[in-house]
N, C-alpha and C positions, 0 to 999 in steps of 0.2 A: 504494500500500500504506500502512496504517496501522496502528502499532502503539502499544499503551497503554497500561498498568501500573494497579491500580486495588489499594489496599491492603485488606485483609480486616479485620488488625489488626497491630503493630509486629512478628510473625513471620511470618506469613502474606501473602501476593499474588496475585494474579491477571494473566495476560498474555493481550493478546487481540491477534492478526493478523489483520487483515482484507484480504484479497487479491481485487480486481478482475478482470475477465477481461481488459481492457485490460493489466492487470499479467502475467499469464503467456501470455495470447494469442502476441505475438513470438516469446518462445522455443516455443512448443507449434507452431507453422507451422514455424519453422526445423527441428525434429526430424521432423516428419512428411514433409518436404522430403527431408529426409535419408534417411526409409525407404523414399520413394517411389525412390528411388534404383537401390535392391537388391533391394527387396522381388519375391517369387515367388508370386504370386498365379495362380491356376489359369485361365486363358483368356486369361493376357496374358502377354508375353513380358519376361523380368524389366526392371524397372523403366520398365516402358507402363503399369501402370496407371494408371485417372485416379484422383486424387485424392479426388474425392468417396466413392469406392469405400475409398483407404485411411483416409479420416476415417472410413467408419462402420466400418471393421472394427477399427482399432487409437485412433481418436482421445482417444477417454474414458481409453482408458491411459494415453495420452499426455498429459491435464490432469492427470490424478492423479499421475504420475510428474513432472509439473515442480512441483504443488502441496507434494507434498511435497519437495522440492528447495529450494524457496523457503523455507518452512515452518522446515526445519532450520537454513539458511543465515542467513538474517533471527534467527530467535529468537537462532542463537549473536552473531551480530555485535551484537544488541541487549544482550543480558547484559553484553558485554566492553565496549560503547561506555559504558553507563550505569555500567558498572564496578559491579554488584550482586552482594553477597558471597551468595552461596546457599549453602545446604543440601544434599545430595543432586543431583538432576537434575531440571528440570521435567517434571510429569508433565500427561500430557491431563488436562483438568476433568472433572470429575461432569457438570459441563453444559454439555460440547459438544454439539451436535446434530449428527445425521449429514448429512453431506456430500453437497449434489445439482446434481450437475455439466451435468442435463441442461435441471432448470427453473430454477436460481439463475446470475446471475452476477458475483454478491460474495458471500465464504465468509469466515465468522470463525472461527480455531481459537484456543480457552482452552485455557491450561497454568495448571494452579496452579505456586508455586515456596515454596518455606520458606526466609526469609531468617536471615543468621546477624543473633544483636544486635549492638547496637552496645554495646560491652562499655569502662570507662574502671577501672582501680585501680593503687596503686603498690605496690610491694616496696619492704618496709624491714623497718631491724632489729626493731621491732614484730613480723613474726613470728617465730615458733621453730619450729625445725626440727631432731629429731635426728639426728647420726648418729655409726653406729656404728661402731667399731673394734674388727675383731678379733683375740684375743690368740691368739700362737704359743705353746705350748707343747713339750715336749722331743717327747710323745708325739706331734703333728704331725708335726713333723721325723721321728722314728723311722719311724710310716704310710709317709710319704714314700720313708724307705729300703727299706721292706718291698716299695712296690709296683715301684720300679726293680729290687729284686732277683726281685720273680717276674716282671717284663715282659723281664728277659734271660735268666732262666732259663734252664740248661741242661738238653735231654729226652736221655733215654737209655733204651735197650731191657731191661726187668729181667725178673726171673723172681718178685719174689715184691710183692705190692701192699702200697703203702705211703701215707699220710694227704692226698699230694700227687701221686697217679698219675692217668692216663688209661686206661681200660681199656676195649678193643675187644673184641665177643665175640656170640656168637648168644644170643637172649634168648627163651625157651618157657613158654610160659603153663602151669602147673600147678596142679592142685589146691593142698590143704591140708598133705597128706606130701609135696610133691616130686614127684607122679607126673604127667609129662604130658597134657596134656586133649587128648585126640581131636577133632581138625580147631579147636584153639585157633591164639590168634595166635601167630607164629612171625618174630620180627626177623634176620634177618641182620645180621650187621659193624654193629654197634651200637656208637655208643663213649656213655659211662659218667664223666663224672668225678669221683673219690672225693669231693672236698671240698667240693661243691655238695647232695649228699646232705641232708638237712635233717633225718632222723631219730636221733640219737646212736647205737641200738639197729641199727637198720639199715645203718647205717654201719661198723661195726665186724666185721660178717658180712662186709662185703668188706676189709677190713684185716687183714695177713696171707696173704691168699691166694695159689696159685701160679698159674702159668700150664697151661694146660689142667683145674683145677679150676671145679667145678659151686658155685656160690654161690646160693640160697635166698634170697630177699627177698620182702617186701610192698611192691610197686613204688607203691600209694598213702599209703604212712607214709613212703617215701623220699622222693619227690615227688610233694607234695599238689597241685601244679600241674596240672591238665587238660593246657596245653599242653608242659610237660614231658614227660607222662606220653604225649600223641600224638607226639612227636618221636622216642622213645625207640623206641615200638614200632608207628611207622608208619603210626598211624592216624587218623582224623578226630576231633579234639577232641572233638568231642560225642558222643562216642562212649566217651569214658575214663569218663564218670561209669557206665555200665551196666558196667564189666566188675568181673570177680572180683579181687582186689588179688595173687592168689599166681604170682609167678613167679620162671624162674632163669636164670641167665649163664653158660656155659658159658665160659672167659676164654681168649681165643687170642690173644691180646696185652698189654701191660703197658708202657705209658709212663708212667717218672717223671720228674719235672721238681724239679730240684736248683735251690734257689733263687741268685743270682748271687754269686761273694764282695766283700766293700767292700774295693776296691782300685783299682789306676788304670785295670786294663782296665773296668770298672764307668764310672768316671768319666769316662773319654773316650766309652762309648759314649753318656750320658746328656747330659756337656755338649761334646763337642766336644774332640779330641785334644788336652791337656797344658791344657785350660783351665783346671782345680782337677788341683792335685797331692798333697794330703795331705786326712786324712780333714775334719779343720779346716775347710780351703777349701771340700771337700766340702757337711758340714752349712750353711757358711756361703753357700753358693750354693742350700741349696734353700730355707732359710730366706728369702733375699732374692725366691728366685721363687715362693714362699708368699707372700711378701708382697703381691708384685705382682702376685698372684690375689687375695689378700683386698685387697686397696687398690680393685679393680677389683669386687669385691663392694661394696663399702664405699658406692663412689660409684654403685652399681645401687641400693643400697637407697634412697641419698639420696634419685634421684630417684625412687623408688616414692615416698618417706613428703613430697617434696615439691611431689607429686603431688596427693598426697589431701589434704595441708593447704593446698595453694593452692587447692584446687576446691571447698573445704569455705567458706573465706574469703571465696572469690567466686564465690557461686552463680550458675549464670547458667543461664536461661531458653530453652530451644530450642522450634521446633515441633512436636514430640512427635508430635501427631498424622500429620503430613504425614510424618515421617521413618517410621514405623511403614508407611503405606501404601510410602512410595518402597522400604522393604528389601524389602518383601511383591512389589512391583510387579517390581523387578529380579530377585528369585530365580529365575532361570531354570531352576531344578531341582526346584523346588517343594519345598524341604526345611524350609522356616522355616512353621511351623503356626502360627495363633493363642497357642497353649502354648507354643512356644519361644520365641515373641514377645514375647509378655511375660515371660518369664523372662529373655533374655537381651537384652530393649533396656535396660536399668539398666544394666549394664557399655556398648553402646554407648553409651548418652547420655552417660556420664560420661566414654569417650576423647572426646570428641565436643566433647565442656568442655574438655577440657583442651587439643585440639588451638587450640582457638578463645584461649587463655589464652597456649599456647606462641606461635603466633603474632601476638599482640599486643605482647608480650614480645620476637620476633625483630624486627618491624616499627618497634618504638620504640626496639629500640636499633643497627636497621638494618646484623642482621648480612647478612656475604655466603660466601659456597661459595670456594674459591680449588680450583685443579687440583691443589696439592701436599697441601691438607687431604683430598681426597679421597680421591687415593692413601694418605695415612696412615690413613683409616678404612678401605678397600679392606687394606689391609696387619694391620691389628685383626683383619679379620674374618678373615683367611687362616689368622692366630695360633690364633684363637681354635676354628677348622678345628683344626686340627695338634694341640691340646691336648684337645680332644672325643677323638680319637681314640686317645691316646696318645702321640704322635709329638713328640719332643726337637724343641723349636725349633732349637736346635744343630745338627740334621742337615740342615738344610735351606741351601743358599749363598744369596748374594746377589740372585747369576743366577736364579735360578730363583726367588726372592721375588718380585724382579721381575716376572716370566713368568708367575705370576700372579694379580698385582695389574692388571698390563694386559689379562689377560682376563676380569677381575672388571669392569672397567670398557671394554670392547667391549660390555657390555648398557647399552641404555638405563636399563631400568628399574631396574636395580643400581646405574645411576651414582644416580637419581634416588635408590634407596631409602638411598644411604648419603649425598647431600646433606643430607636430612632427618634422617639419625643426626649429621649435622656439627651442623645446626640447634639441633637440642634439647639435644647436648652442650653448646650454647655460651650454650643458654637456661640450661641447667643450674646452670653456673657461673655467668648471670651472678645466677640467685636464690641461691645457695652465698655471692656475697662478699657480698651484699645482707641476707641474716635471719639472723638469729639463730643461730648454731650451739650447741645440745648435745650437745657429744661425749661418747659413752660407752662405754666398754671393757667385750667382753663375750667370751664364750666363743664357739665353734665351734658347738656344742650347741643353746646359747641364741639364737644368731643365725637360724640353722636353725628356729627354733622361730617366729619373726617372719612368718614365712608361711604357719607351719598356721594 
């Protein structure tokens, strides 16, 4: 066997395998040997047939299935022996020629392959790079306490609808005055809740109300949502834009939700039994885990903004071409059209840079994965679970942080994807103590604004 590398241009290559029949001959006899074994061939009693008989019926299979076996086996051990940083995947060439097993017996297969560059720059305080901090305000903190007091809210059963209620009830498509439409839609046990309403005018027709009262609304001036509006009355979204906007509630229920009061049964459900005791402690605890949500923004944005200023700094050159065909070539779903292709390989190319930038970066300053960094990202990520949802890190014990963080990392590819979060954290920092910092104090609002 012979294999060769012939360069195209400094991203581009070519791999050519040239395999002998001397070369896969042995193994193609041993496997036939093997068939002839079991094989169940009709006039012979299993494994009497003669050979000759199973070379013409299965043989050519059998070159082709060790040709590719070879094929695979060779090209990877080639890549890893010459240590060639690629691109993507090697793909078959434009100019392979097809395969003829019965009149050749030397067979060359081309792979093209897209190589990465060979990329050389330093970080230093020469560049700048902002970043931001952002400011707490009272009104923060105050949000803050609004949302602990309606996530413990108390519900209770009332008689008359109020700005903060849930209201269950049958829902009937009516004309203009109120009067039911013959064979219209009709919702059963519908709940309704008052403060999501989006119309000010519509909203207040149910404000006030009692329980078994008939309320009147334009269910598309309450909610302009399509899917709202299918949710509500059970029907196929695509189906809310055709209908007539007039219907009514009939209300056989009434939960309000009495928001929580700020005291210490409050405090202990939020941080954990007697951990803040007075209101003080209180504010002074969400303030700190405000912070350590916007701290943890802070250093998100870093790396966005020194992201793009390190890739702007160091442009670097990929195979465009080849990588465009490889996305095309792998989609096994055929979802990536010419049009999305080019629309959306500008965002790949540019992770693509960056990845190749990050690991230059990790390589030259020869970080490593340790198992306790792991579980610390593994434990991030669990955090960061728990807070998506709602859920007081407070409530959660040790025991069970534990429990799973060790199931976070039973997956491979979860250990793997948070080694790589270890990675680029540690790239992160190390261009943070290297450039230039601009810090700059900005609002909540304005921060927010950095992404539209």
């Amino acid at each position: 066997m012979e294999i060769t590398k012939t360069n195209k241009d400094e991203l581009n290559a070519q791999i050519s395998l040239k395999i002998s029949a001397e070369d896969y001959a042995p193994a193609v006899e041993k496997e036939l040997k093997a068939y002839q074994k079991t094989a169940q061939i009709k006039g012979f009693r299993p494994g009497k047939a003669p050979m000759g008989l199973v070379k013409k019926l299965v043989g050519n299979q059998m070159v082709m299935q060790e040709l590719d076996k070879m094929v695979s086996e060779n090209l990877t051990k080639y890549l890893i022996d010459e240590k060639l940083n690629i691109l993507g995947q090697p793909l078959p060439s434009d100019e392979q020629k097809p395969v003829d097993i019965l009149n050749e017996k030397e067979h060359e297969f081309l792979f093209d392959i897209g190589l990465a560059p060979e990329i050389d720059f330093s970080v230093d305080e020469k560049i700048k790079i902002p970043y931001y901090k952002i400011k707490i305000d009272e009104k923060i903190i105050d949000d803050e306490i609004k949302r602990h007091q309606n996530q413990f809210a108390k519900a209770e059963q009332t008689k008359k609808v109020e700005a903060n209620s849930y209201l269950k009830g049958n829902v009937t498509q009516t004309d203009k005055d109120g009067k039911p439409v013959e064979n219209g839609i009709f919702s059963e046990d519908t709940m309704i809740a008052v403060d999501v309403i989006k119309d000010e005018e519509e909203k207040t027709k149910f404000i006030g109300a009692k329980l078994n009262d008939l309320v009147l609304f334009d269910i598309k001036k309450a909610f302009p949502n399509n899917t709202e509006i299918a949710g509500i009355l059970k029907i196929d979204s695509a189906k809310a834009d055709e209908i007539e906007p007039f219907f009514s509630l009939l209300i056989t229920e009434i939960t309000t939700y009495t928001p929580a009061e700020v005291n210490q049964e409050l405090f202990d459900k939020v941080y954990g039994k007697d951990t803040v005791k007075t209101e003080e402690e209180y504010k002074a605890k969400i303030k700190e885990s405000i912070e350590k949500v916007y701290d943890d923004e802070s250093e998100y944005r870093f790396a966005v903004d020194a992201k793009e200023v390190l890739s702007e700094k160091f442009p670097i050159q990929l195979p465009d071409e080849f990588l465009k065909k490889w996305l095309k070539v792998t989609d096994k779903e055929g979802k990536i059209t010419e049009e999305i292709l080019e629309k959306e390989y500008p965002i790949f190319s540019k992770d693509t840079q960056w990845q190749l930038i990050k690991d230059k970066i990790g390589k030259t300053e020869e970080f490593k994965v340790s198992e306790e960094e792991l579980r610390e990202e593994s434990k991030r990520f669990t955090e960061a679970q728990f807070m998506q949802y709602g859920l007081p890190l407070g409530s959660i014990s040790d025991e069970h942080m534990q429990s799973f963080i060790d199931k976070n990392l039973e997956n491979e590819r979860d250990r793997n994807k948070f080694a790589e979060k270890v990675i680029e954290n540690k790239v992160i920092k190390s261009v943070k103590e290297k450039v230039k910092i601009q810090e700059k104090e900005i609002t909540l609002d304005n921060f927010k604004k950095l992404y539209e």
